[in-house]
N, C-alpha and C positions, 0 to 999 in steps of 0.2 A: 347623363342625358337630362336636360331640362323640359322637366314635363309639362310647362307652360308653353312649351313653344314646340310641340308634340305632332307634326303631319300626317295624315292617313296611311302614309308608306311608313314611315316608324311605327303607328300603333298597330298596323295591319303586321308587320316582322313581331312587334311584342305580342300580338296574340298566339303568332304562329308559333312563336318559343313555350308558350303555354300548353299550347294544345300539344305539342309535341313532348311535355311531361305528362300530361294525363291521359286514361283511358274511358274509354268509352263506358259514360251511363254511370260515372262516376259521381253527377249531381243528379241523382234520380230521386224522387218525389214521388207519389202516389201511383208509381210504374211509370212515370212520363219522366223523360231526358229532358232536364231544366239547362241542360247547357248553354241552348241557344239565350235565355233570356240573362244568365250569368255572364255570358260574353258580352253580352246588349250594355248589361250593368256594368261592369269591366270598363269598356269604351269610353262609356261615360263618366268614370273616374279617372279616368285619362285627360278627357276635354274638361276636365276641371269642372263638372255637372252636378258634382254634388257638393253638399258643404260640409264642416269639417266641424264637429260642434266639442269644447273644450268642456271638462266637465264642471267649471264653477261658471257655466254659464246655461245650463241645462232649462233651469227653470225661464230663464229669461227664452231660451231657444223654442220652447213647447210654447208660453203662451205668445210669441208672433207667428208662429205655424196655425195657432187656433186662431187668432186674428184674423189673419189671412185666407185663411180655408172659409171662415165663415161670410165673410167679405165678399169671397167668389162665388160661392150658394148663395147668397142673397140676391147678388147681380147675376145671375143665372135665373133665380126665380123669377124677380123681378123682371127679365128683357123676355121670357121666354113668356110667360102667360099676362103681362100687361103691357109691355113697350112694343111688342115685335108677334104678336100673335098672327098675325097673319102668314108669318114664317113658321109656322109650325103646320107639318105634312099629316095629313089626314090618318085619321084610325082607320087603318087595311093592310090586306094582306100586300106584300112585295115580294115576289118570288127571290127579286135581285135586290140585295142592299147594299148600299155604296160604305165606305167607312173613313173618315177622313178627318182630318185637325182644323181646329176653328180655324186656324190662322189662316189658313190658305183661303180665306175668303177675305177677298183683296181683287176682285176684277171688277167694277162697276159696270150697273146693269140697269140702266135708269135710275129708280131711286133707293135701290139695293144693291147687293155685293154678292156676286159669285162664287163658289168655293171651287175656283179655277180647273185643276183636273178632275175632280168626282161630277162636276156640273158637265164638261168635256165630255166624260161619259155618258152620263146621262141624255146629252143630245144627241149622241150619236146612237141611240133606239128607237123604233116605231113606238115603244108604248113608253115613253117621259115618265108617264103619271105613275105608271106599273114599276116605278124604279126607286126605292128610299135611299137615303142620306142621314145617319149616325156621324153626327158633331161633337169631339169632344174637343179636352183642354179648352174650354170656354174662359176667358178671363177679361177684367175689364179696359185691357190694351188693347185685345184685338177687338172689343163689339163693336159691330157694323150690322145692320137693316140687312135681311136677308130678302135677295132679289128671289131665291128658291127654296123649296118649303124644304127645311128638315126637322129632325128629333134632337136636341139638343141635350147631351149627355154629360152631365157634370154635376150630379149628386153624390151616389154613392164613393167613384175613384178618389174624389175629393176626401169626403169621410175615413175610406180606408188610409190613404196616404197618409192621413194625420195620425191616427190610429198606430199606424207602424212605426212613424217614427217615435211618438211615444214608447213603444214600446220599444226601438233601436236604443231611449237614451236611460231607460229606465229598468227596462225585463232584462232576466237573464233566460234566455233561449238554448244554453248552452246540452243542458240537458238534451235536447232530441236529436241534436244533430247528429247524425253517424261518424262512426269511422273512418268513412269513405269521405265522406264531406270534409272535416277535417284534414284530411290527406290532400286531397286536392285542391281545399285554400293556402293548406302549406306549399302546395307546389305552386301554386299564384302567387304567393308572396317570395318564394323564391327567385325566380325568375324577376319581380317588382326590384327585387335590395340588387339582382345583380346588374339592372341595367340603370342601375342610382335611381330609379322612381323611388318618388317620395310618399308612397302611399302603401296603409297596410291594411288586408282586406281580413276581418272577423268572420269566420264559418258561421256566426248565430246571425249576423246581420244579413249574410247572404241566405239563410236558410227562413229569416222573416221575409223578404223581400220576395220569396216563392212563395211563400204561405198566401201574401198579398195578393199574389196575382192569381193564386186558385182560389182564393176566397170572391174575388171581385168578378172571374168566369162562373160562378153558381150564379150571378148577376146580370150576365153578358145572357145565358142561356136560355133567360126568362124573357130578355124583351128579343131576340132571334127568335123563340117560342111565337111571343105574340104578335109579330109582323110573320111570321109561317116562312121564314127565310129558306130559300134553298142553293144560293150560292152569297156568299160574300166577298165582295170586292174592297179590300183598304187599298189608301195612298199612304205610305210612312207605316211598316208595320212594328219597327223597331223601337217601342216603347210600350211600358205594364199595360196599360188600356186595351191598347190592339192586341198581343199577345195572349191578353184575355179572352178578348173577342176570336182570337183563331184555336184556342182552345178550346175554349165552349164548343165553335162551329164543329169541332173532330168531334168533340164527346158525341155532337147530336145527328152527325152522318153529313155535315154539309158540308158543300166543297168553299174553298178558300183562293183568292187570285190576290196578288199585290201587283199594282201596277204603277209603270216607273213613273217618279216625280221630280226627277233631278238628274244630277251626274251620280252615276253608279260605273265608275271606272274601276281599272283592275289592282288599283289602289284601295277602294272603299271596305271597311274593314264588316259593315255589315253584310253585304253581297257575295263577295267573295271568300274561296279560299276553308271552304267548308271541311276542315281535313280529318274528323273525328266520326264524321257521319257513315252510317252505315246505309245498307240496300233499303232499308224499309222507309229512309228520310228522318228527318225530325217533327215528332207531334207539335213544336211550337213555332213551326214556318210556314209561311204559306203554302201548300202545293202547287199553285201556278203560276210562273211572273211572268207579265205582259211586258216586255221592254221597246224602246225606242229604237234600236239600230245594231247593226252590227256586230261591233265591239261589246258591248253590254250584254249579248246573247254567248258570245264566244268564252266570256271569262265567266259569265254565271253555268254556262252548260260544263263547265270544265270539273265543278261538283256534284252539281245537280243529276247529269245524267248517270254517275256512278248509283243514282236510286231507283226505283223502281216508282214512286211514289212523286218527287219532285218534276214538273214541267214545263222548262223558258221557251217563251215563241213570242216572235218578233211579230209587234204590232202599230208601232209609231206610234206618234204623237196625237191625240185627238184632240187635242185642243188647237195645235197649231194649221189642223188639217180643215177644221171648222171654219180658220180664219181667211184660210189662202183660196178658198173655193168661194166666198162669196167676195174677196176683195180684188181692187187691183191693184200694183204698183203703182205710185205718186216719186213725184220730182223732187227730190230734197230742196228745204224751202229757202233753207238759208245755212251756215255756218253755226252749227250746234252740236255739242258734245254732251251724249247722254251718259250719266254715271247712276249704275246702279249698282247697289251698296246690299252690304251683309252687313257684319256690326258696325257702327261707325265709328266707334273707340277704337276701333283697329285701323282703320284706314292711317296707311303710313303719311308720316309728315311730309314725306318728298311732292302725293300729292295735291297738297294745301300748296306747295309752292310752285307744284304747275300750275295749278287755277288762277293762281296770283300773275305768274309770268307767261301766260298763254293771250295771244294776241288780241285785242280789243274786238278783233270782229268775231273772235270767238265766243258763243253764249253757252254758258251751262245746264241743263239740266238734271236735276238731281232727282232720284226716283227712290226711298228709301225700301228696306226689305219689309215683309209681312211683319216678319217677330221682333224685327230692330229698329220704334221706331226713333223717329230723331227729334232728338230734345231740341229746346228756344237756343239754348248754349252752341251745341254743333251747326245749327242751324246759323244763327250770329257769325258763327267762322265762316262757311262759305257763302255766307252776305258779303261781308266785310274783303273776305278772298279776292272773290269775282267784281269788285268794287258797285257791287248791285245788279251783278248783270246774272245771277242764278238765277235758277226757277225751281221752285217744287213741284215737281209732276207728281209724286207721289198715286194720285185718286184718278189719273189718267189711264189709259187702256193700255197695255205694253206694246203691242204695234200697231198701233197707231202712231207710237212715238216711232217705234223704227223708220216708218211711212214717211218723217220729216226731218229728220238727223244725217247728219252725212259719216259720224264717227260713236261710236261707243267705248265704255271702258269700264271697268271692271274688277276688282279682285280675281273670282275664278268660277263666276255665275254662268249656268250651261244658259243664259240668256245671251251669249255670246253666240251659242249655234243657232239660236231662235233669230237674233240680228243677219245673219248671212242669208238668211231666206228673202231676206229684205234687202241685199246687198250693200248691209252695211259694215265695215271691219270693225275689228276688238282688238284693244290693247287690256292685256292681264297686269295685274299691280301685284298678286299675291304669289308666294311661293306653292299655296295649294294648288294653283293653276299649274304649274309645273308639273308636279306630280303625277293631275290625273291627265294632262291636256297636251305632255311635252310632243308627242308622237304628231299630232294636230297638229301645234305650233312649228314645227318641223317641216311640215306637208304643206300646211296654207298661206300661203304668204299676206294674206289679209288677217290673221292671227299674230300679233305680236308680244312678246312679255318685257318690261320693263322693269327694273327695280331703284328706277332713279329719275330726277326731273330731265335731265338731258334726252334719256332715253325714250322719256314721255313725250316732250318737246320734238323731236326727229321723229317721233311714230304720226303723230298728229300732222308732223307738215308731206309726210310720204303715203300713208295708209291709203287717202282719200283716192288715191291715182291708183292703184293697186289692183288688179284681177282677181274678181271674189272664185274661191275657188271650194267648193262646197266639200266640208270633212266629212258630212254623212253622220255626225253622232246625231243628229234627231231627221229620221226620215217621215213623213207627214204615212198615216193612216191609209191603209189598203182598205180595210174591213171595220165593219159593223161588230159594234157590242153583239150586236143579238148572230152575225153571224158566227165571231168566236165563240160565241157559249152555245153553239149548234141549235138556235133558236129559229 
């Protein structure tokens, strides 16, 4: 198996061949089941997230990590107490705290940037003001002017990350690990050599990388302390930061929700498929998910409710539920094909030569993703493509472009169910759309997947006539924040 080229449905099977050599409480830590956050890591050695550092390159690897790290605390300082100060939310108390990734502020909001679902929520309460927002992963690709006040958090995780991996390439850890730990990276690495994955996972690197994240929740616990938090809300729980922040919140009696930000199908390796967990839950997941639909409920409650402690309810989408009630439908204005992007280094060649061979009256618009954005170089290709007829939308509204497009397309972006609200179809480029999307694709005839210019070619000349026929994965908002949290 090539682990470059690794789906959610393969790593979601390699997980499960994992867990089904190990037992439970196997990577236990100061009485807390570190499992979940080792599978989190897992994952990510899979997607190829981490780096692989050779050791006559060490000293050179530690000081561009100090580089870097100090680069980002700088521009951190610097945007939050003199460039952007007015985006910083007042010293008070928040019963409710939101918790969410810089990146996701990418919705423009006069002359600020929204941080798209945590702002979502936040509007959807009587008291706005009574609501904080914890910003982390700050870095200087995504800063943008905050249209709403938060905290912006990126000192210490920074510090720590550096710290560990100093010590990843330098300490020998190997002393404290148990026997159990041991045991059970041996059966990770087994499992790794027999499905030809090319990675071998060290018991002392996994057993730093928990020290990490209990070291940086003594951290999480002091500013939850000084905002007097009593429930916390993340988007994206599945990274150190957050998993800090939900463990501090257990230590300190507060309750925890993750509420959905994307496709979480019954492919997604972090959502689903929990087979290790016992009745009391896991201390390092959130107790509550808010999801968007149906499907998303059915395959998370298929774990979840085996606990006594874990609870999914279905609450839609709040952001999109914000937009449909104060908007109308608009007449598509012209002949435009919206393409919005996840990496763009992955975008297959076939579609360079749709863009190419896609009819004059066709215009493109190109929207890049938050985290990926698009260089002068990729940017020159679909100039040059479209023989000048792109557009970057990029700092546009998202439906507002739906509002005026007749076609979308896409790799495998749940912006594809946000488009059918707007009656517009989706053609899929990527195989991940398969994966988590095939059962849809199947269903809706305004859903199409392609993996060739023909196929793109014939979607584009049929789609537009086509009866949208609604899948249901994102149903728009019944309820009020304040009334799920029985406020």
């Amino acid at each position: 198996m090539n682990k470059e080229n690794l789906t959610n449905a393969q790593i979601s099977s390699i997980i499960a061949m994992i867990e089904g050599s190990l037992s439970p409480n196997i990577f236990s830590y100061h009485s807390v089941d570190f499992w979940p956050y080792i599978r989190i890591s897992l994952i990510a050695r899979l997607k190829q997230q981490h780096k692989t550092v050779k050791k006559s390159h060490k000293v050179v690897y530690v000081l561009s990590e100090v580089r870097a790290t100090i680069k980002k605390i700088l521009l951190n300082y610097l945007y939050r107490f003199l460039l952007d100060r007015a985006g910083n939310q007042p010293e008070q108390d928040y019963k409710i705290m939101l918790l969410a990734p810089y990146a996701h502020r990418f919705d423009k909001c006069g002359s600020g940037y929204l941080n798209k679902h945590a702002d979502s929520l936040r509007n959807s309460t009587l008291g706005q003001d009574k609501i904080g927002l914890i910003e982390y992963a700050f870095n200087f690709k995504s800063r943008k002017k905050r249209a709403s006040a938060s905290y912006l958090h990126g000192f210490l995780p920074e510090f720590l990350e550096l710290k560990y991996r100093f010590l990843s390439v330098f300490g020998n850890n190997h002393s404290l690990v148990s026997a159990d730990w041991q045991y059970g990276t041996d059966c990770i690495n087994t499992v790794f050599k027999k499905q030809n994955i090319n990675i071998s996972v060290r018991s002392g690197s996994l057993h730093l990388e928990v020290q990490r994240v209990f070291e940086l929740a003594t951290h999480c616990k002091a500013i939850l302390r000084k905002f007097k938090v009593e429930h916390l809300i993340n988007v994206v729980y599945c990274n150190y930061t957050t998993i800090a922040f939900i463990l501090a919140a257990k230590q300190l009696g507060i309750n925890t929700t993750e509420y959905q930000h994307g496709s979480q199908d019954e492919t997604h390796p972090h959502y689903t498929k929990w087979s290790l967990i016992g009745s009391s839950g896991y201390t390092l997941l959130p107790q509550n998910y808010w999801v968007w639909n149906q499907y998303t409920l059915r395959y998370m409650r298929e774990w979840a409710d085996k606990t006594t402690y874990h609870k999914v309810t279905l609450t839609g989408n709040f952001y999109l539920s914000s937009y449909v009630t104060k908007s109308q439908p608009k007449p598509k204005k012209k002949n435009i094909v919206l393409l919005t992007l996840q990496d763009p280094k992955l975008l297959p060649a076939f579609m360079y030569d749709a863009i190419q061979r896609s009819s004059r009256e066709w215009h493109w618009w190109v929207r890049e993703h938050p985290r990926y954005p698009l260089d002068q170089q990729t940017w020159a290709k679909f100039i040059e493509c479209s023989n000048g007829q792109a557009v970057d939308v990029s700092d546009s509204d998202l439906y507002e472009l739906f509002s005026n497009v007749k076609i979308h397309t896409t790799g495998y972006s749940t912006c594809a169910f946000e488009a059918e609200q707007f009656n517009v179809p989706t053609v899929f480029f990527d195989t991940l759309a398969l994966d988590g999307y095939q059962s849809l694709i199947n269903k809706c005839p305004h859903l199409n997947y392609a993996d060739n210019v023909q196929k793109i070619m014939q979607s584009f000349d049929s789609l537009p006539q086509v009866p949208i026929v609604k899948s249901g994965f994102i149903e728009t908002a019944i309820h009020s924040v304040d009334e799920l949290l029985g406020e």
